[in-house]
Biotite code that builds the C-alpha atoms (Angstrom):
import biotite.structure as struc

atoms = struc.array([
    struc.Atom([-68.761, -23.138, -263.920], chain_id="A", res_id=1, res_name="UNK", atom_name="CA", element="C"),
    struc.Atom([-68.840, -26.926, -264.421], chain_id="A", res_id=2, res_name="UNK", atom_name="CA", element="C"),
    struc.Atom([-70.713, -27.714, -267.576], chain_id="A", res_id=3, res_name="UNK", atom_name="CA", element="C"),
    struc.Atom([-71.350, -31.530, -268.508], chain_id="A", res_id=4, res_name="UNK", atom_name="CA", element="C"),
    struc.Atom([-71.489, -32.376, -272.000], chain_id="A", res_id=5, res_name="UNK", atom_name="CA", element="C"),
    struc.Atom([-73.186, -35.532, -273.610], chain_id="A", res_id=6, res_name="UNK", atom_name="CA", element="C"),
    struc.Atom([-70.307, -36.992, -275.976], chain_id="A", res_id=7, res_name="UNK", atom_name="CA", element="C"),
    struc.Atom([-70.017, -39.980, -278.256], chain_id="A", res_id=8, res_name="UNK", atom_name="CA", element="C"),
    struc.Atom([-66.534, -39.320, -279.412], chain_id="A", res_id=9, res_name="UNK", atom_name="CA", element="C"),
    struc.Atom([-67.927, -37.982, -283.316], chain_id="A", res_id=10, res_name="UNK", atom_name="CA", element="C"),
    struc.Atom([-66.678, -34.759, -284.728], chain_id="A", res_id=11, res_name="UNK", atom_name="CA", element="C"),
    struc.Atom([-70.141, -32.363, -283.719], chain_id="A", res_id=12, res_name="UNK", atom_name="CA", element="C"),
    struc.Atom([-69.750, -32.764, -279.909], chain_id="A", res_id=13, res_name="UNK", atom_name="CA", element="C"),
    struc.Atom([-66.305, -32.694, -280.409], chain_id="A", res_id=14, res_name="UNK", atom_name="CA", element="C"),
    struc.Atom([-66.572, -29.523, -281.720], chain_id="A", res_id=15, res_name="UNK", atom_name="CA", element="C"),
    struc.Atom([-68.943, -28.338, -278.979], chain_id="A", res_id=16, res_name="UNK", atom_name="CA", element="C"),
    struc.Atom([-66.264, -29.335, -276.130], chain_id="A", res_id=17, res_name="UNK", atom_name="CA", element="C"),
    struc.Atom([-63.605, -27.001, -278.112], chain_id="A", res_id=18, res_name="UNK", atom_name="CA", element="C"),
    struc.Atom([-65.942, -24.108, -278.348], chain_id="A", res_id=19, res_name="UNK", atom_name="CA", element="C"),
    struc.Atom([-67.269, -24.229, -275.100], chain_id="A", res_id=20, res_name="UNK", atom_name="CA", element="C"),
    struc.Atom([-63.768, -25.090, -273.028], chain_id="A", res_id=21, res_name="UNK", atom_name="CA", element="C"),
    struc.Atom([-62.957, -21.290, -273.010], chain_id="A", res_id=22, res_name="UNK", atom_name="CA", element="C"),
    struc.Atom([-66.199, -20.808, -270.818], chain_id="A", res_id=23, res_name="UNK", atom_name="CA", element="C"),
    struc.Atom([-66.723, -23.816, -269.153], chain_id="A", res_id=24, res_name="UNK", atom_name="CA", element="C"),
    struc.Atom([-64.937, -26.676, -267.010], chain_id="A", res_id=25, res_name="UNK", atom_name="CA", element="C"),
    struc.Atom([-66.298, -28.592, -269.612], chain_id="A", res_id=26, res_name="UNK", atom_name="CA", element="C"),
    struc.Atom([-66.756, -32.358, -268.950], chain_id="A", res_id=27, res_name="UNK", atom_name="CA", element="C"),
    struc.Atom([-67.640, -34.924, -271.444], chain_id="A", res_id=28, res_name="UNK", atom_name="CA", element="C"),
    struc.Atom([-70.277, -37.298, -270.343], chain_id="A", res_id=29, res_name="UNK", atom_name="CA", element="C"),
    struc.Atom([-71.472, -40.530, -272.629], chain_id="A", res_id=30, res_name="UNK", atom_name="CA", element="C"),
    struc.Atom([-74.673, -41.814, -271.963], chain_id="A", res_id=31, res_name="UNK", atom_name="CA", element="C"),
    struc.Atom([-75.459, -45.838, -272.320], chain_id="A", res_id=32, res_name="UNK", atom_name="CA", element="C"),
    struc.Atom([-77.238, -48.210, -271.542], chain_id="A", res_id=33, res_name="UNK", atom_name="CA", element="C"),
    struc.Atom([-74.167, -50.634, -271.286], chain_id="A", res_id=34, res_name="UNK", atom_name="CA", element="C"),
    struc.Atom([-75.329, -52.579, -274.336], chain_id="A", res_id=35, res_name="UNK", atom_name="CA", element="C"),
    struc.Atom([-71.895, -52.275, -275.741], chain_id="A", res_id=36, res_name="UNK", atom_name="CA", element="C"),
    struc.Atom([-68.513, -50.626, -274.685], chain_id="A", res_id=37, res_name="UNK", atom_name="CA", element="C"),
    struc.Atom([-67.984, -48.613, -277.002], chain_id="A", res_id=38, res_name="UNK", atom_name="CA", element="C"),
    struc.Atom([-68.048, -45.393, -274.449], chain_id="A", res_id=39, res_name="UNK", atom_name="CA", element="C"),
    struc.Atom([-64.321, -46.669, -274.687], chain_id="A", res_id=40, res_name="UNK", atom_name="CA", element="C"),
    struc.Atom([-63.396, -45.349, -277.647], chain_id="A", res_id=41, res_name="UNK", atom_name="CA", element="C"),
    struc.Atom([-65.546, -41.778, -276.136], chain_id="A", res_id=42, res_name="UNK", atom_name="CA", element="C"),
    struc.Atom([-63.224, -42.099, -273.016], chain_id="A", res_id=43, res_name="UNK", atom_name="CA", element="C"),
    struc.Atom([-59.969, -42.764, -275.899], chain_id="A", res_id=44, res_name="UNK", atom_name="CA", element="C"),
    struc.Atom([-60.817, -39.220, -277.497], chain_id="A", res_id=45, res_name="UNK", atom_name="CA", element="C"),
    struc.Atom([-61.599, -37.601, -274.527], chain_id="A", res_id=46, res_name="UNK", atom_name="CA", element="C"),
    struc.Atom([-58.279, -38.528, -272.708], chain_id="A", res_id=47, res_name="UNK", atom_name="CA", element="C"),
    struc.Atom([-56.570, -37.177, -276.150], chain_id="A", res_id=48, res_name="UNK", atom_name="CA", element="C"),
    struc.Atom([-57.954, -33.974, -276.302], chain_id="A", res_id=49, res_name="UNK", atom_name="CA", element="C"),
    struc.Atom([-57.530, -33.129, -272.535], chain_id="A", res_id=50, res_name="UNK", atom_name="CA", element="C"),
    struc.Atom([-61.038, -33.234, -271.433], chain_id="A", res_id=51, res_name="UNK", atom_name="CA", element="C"),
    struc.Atom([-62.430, -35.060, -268.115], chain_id="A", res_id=52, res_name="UNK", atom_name="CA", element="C"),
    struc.Atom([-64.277, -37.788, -268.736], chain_id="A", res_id=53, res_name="UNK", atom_name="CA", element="C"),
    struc.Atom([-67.328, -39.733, -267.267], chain_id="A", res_id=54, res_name="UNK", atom_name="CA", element="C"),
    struc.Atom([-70.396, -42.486, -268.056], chain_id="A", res_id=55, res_name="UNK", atom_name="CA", element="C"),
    struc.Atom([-74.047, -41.687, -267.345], chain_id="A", res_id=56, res_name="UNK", atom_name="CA", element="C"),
    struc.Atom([-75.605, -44.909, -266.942], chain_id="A", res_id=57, res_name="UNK", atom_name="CA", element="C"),
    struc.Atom([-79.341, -44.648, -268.676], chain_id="A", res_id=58, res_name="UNK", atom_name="CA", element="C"),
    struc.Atom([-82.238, -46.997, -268.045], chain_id="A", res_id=59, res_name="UNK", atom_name="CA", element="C"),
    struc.Atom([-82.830, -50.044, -269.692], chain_id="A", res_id=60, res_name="UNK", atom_name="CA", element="C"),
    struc.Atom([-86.481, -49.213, -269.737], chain_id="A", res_id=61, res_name="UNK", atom_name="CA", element="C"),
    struc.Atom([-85.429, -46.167, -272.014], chain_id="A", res_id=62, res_name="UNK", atom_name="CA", element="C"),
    struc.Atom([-84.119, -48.402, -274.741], chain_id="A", res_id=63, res_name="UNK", atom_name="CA", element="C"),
    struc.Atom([-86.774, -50.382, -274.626], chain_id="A", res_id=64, res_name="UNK", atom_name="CA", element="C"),
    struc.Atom([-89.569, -47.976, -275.254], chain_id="A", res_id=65, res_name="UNK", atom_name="CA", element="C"),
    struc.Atom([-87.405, -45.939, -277.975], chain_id="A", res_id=66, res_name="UNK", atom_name="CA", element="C"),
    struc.Atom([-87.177, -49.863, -279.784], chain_id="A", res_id=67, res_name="UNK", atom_name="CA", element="C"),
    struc.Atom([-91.080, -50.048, -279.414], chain_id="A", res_id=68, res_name="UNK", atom_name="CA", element="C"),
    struc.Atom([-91.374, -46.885, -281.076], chain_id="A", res_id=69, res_name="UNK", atom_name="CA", element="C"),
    struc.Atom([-88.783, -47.336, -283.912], chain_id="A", res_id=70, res_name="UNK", atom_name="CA", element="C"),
    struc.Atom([-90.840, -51.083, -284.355], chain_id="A", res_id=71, res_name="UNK", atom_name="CA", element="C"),
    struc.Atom([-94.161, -48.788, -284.702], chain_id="A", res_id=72, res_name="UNK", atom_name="CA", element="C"),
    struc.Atom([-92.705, -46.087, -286.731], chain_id="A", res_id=73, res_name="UNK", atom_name="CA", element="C"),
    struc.Atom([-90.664, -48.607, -288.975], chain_id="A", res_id=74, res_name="UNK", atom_name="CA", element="C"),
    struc.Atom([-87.737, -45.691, -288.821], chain_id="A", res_id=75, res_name="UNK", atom_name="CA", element="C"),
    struc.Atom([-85.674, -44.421, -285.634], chain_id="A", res_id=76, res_name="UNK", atom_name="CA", element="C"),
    struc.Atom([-85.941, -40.648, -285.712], chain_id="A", res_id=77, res_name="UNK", atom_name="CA", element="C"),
    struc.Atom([-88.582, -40.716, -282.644], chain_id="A", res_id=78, res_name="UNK", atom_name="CA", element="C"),
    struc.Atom([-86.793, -43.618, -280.996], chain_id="A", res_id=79, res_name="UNK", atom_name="CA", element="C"),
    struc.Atom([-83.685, -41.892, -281.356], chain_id="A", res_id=80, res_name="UNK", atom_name="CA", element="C"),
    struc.Atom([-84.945, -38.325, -280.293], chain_id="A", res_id=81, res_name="UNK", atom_name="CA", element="C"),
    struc.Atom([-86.986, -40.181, -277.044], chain_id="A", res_id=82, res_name="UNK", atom_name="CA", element="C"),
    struc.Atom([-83.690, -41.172, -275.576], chain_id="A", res_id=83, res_name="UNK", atom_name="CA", element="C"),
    struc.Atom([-81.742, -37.877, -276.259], chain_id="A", res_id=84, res_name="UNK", atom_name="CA", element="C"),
    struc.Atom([-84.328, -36.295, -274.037], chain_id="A", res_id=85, res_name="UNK", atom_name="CA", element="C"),
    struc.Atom([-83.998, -38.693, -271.119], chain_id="A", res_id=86, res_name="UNK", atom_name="CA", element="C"),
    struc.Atom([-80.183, -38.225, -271.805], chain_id="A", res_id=87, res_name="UNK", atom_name="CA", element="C"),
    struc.Atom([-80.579, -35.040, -271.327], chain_id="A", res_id=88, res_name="UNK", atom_name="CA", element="C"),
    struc.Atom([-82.811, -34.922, -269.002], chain_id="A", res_id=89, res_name="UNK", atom_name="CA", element="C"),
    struc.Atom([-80.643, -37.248, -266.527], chain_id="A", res_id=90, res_name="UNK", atom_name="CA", element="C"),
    struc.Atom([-77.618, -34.929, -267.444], chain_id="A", res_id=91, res_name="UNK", atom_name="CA", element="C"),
    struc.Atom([-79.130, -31.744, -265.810], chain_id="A", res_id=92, res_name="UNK", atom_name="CA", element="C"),
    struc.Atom([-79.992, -34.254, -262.618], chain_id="A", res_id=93, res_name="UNK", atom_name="CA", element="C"),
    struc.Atom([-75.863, -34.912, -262.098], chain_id="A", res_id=94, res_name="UNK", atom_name="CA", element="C"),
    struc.Atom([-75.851, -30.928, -260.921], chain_id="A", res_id=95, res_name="UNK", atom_name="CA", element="C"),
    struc.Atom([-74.058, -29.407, -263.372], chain_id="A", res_id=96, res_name="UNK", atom_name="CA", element="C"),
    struc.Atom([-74.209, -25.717, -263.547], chain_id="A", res_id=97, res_name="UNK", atom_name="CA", element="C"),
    struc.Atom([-74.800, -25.715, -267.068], chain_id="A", res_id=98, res_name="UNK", atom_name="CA", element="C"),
    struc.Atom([-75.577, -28.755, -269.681], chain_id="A", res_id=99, res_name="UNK", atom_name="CA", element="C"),
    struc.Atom([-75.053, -28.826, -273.628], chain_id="A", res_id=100, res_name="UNK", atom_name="CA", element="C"),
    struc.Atom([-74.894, -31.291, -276.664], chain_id="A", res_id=101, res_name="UNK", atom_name="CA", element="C"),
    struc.Atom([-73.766, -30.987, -280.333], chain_id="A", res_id=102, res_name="UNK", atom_name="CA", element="C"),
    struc.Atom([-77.345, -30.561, -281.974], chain_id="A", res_id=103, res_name="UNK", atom_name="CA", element="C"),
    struc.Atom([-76.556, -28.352, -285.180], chain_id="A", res_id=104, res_name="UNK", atom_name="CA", element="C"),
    struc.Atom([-78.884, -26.093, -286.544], chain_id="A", res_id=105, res_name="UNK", atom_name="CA", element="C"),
    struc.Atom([-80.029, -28.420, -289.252], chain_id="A", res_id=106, res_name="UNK", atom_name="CA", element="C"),
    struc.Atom([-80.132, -31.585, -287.187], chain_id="A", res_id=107, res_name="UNK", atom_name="CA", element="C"),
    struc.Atom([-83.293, -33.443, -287.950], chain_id="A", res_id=108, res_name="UNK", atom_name="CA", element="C"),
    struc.Atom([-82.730, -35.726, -284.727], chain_id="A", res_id=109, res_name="UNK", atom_name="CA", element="C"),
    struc.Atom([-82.035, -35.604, -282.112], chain_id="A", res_id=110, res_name="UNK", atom_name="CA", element="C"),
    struc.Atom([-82.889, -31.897, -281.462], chain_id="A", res_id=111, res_name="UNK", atom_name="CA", element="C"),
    struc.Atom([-84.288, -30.205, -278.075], chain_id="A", res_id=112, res_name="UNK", atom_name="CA", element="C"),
    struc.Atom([-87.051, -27.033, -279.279], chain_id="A", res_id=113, res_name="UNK", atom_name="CA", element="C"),
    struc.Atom([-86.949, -23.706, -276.818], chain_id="A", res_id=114, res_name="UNK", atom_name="CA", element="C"),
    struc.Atom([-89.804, -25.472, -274.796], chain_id="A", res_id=115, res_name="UNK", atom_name="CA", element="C"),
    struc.Atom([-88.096, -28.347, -274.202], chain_id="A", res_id=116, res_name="UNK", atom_name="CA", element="C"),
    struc.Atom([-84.630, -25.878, -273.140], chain_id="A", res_id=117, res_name="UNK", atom_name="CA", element="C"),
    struc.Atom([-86.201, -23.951, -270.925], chain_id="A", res_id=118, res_name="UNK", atom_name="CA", element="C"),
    struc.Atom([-88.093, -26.852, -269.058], chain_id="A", res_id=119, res_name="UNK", atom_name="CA", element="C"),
    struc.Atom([-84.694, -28.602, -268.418], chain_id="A", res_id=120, res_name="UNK", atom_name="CA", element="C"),
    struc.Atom([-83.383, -25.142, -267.199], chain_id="A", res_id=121, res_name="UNK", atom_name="CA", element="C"),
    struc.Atom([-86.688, -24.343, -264.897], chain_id="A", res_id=122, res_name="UNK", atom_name="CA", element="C"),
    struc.Atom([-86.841, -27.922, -263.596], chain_id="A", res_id=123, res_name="UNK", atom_name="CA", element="C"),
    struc.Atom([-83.094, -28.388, -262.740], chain_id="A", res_id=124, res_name="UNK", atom_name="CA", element="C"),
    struc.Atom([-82.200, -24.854, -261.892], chain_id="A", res_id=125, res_name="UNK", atom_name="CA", element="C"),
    struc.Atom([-79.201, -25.379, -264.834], chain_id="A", res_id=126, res_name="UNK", atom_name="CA", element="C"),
    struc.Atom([-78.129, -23.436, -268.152], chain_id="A", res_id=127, res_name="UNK", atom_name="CA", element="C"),
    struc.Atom([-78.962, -25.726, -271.290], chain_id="A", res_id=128, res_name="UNK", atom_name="CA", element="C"),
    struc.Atom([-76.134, -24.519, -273.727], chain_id="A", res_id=129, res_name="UNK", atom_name="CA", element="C"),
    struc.Atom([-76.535, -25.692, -277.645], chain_id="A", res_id=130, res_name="UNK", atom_name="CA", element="C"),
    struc.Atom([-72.884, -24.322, -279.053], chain_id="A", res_id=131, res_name="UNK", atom_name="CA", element="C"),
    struc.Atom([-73.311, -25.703, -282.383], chain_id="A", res_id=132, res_name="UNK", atom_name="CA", element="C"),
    struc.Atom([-77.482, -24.521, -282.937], chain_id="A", res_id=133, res_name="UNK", atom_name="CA", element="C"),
    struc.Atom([-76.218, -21.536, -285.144], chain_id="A", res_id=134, res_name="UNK", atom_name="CA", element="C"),
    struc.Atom([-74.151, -23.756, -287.256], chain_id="A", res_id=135, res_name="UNK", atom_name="CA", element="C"),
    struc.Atom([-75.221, -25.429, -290.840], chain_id="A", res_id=136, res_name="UNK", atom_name="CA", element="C"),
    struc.Atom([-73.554, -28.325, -292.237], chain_id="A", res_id=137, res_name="UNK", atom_name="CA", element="C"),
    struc.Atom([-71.164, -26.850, -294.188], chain_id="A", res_id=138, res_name="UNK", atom_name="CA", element="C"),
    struc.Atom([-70.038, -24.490, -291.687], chain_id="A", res_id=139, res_name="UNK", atom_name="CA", element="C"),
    struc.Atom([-69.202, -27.510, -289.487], chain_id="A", res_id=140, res_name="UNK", atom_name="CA", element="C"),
    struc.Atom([-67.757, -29.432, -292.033], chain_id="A", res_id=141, res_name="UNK", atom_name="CA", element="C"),
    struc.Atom([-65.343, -26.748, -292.451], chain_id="A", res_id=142, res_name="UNK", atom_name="CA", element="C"),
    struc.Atom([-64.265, -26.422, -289.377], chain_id="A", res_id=143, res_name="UNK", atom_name="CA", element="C"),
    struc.Atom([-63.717, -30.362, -289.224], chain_id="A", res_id=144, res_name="UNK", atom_name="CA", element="C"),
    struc.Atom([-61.424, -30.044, -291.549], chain_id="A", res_id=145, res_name="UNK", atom_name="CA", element="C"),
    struc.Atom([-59.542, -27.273, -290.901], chain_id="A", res_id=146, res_name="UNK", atom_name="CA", element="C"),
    struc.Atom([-59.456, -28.585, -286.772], chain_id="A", res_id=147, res_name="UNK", atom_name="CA", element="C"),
    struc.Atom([-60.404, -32.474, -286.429], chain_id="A", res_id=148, res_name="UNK", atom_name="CA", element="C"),
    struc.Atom([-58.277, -35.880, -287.492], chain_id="A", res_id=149, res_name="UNK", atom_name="CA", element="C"),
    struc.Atom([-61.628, -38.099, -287.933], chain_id="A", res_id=150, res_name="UNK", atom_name="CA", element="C"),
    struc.Atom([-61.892, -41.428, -289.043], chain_id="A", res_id=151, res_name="UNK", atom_name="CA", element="C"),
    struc.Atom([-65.646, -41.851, -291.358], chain_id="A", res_id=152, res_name="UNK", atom_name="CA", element="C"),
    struc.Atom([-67.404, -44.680, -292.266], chain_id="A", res_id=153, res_name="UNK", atom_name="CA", element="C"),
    struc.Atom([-70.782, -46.559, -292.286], chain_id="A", res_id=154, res_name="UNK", atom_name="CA", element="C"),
    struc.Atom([-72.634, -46.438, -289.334], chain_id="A", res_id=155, res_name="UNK", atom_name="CA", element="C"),
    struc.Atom([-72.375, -50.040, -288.521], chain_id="A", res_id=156, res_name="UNK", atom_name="CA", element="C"),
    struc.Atom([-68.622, -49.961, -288.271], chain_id="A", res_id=157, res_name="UNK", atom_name="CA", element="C"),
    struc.Atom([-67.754, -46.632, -286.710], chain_id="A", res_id=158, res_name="UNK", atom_name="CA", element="C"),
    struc.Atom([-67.407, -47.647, -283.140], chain_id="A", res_id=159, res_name="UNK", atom_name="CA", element="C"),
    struc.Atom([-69.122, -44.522, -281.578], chain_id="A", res_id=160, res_name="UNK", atom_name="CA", element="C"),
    struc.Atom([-70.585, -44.106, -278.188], chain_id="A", res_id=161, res_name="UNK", atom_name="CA", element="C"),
    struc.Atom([-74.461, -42.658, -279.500], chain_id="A", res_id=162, res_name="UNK", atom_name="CA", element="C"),
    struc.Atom([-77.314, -44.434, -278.856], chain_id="A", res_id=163, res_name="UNK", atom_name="CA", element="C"),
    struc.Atom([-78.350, -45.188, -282.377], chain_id="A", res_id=164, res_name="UNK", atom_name="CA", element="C"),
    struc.Atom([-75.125, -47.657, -281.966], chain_id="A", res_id=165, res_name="UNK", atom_name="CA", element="C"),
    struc.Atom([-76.947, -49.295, -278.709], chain_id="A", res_id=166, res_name="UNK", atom_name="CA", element="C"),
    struc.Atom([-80.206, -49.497, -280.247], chain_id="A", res_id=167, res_name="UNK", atom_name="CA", element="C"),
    struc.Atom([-78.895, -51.237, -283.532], chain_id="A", res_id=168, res_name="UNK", atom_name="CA", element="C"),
    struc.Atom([-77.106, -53.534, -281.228], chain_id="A", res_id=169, res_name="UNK", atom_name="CA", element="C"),
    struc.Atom([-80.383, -54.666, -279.439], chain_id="A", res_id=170, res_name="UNK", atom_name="CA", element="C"),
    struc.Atom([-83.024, -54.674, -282.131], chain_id="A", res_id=171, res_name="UNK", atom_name="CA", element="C"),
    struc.Atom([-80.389, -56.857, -284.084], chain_id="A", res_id=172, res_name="UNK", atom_name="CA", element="C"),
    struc.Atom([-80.358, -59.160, -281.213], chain_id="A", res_id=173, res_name="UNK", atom_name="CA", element="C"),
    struc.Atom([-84.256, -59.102, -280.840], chain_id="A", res_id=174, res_name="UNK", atom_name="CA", element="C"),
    struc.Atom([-85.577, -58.673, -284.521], chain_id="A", res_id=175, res_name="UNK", atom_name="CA", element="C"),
    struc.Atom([-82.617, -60.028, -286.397], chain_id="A", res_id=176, res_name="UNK", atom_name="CA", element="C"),
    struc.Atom([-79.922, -58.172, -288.306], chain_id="A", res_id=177, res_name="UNK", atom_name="CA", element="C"),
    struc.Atom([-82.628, -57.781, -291.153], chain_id="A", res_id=178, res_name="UNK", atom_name="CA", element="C"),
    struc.Atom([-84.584, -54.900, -289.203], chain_id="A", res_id=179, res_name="UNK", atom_name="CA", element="C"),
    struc.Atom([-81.817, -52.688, -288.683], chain_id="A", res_id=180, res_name="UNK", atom_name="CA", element="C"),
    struc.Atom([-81.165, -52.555, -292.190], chain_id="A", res_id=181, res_name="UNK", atom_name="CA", element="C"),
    struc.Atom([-85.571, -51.718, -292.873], chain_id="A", res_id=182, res_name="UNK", atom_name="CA", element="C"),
    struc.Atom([-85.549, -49.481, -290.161], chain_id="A", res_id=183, res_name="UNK", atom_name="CA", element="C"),
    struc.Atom([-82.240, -47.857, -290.281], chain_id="A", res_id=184, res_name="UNK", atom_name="CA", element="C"),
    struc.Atom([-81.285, -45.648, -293.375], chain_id="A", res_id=185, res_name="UNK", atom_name="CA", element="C"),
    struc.Atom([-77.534, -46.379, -294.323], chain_id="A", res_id=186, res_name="UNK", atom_name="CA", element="C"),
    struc.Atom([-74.958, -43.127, -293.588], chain_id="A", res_id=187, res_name="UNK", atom_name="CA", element="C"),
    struc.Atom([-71.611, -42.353, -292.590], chain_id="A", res_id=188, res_name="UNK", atom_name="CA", element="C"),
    struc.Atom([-70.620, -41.782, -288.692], chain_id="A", res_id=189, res_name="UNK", atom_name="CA", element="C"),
    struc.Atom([-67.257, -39.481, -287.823], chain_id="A", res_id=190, res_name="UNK", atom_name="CA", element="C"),
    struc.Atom([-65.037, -40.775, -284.914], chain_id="A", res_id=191, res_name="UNK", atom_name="CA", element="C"),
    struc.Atom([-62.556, -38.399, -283.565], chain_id="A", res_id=192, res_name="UNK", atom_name="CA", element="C"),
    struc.Atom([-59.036, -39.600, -283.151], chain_id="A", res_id=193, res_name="UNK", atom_name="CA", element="C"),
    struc.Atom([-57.254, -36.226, -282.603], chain_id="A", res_id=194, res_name="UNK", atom_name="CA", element="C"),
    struc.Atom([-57.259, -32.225, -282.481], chain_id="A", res_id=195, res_name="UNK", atom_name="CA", element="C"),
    struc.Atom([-55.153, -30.631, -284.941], chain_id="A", res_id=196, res_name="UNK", atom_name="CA", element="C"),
    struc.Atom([-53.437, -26.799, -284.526], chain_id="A", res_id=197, res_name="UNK", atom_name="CA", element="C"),
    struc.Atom([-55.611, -26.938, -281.099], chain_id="A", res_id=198, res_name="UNK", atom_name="CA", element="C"),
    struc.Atom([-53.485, -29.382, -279.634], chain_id="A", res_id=199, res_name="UNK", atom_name="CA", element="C"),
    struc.Atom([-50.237, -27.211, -279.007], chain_id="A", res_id=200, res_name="UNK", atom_name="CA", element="C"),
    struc.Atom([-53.026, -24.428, -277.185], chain_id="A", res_id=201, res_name="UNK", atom_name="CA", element="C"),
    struc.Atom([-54.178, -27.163, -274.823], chain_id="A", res_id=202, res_name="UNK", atom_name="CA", element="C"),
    struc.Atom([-51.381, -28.094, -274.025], chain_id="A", res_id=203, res_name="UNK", atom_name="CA", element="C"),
    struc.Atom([-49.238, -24.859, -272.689], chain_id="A", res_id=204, res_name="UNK", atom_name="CA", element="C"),
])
């Protein structure tokens, strides 16, 4: 079963690709909006860990309303969350038998509620698959560490394909570098440059 996965090249949908390869013909799938190329550096990762790779090219019009929102809200969480749902939603249109992301079970954004799963699934006629829902932050931390080689750092110098890095681009470019720093709340982004013990299993 062919199973597209949106990936930005951090360690959760990383993670999601390893656990779900033993099911799936998993394929990783970046969405953008072509603000940036930084679905490179997805496409780097990908190629290193032995997954197939591909770009889903998302509306303009997307960004745009998710920026009006952030603008209203004066933080991104809803911005952020809108465009994860048209992600996802023009995912399950590519005709995938099955379609996941790395939303943990603690996520605060983006996440996708049972409605929201099984509307995707009745709509498209394809399996919505969440690998990581059951995991905490901890848990996934572990496992990072014990299976990842990932490069962290602030969020405005990992170069990650997510859209968070898109819409930081553009509302810097429209409001001034000043906004992203109101509306965004400094963190730390993962970038994943390799697979540890897993890479000798892929590889036979």
């Amino acid at each position: 079963m062919e199973l597209g996965l949106l990936y930005s090249g951090g360690k959760d949908s990383t993670l999601a690709a390893l656990l779900l390869d033993e099911f799936y013909d998993v394929q990783l799938v970046t969405a953008h909006f072509g603000v940036t190329d930084d679905w490179k550096h997805a496409r780097e990762t990908a190629n290193r860990i032995g997954f197939a790779f591909n770009r889903l090219d998302l509306e303009r019009a997307v960004a745009e309303e998710a920026i009006a929102r952030i603008r209203e809200d004066g933080f991104p969480r809803n911005g952020i969350q809108y465009v994860h749902q048209h992600a996802l939603e023009a995912l399950a249109a590519e005709g995938f038998d099955a379609i996941a992301d790395g939303t943990r079970r603690d996520d605060r954004v983006p996440t996708v509620s049972r409605a929201q799963a099984q509307s995707l699934e009745d709509r498209y006629d394809v399996d919505y698959v969440a690998p990581l829902s059951g995991f905490g932050r901890t848990a996934v931390d572990r496992l990072v560490e014990a299976t990842l080689e990932v490069t962290v750092g602030p969020s405005e110098e990992i170069k990650r394909a997510d859209y968070e890095a898109e819409l930081r681009t553009l509302i810097a470019a429209e409001d001034g570098p000043e906004a992203v720093e109101a509306w965004f709340p400094a963190h730390e982004q993962t970038y994943v440059t390799d697979v540890q013990q897993l890479t000798a299993k892929r590889t036979e």
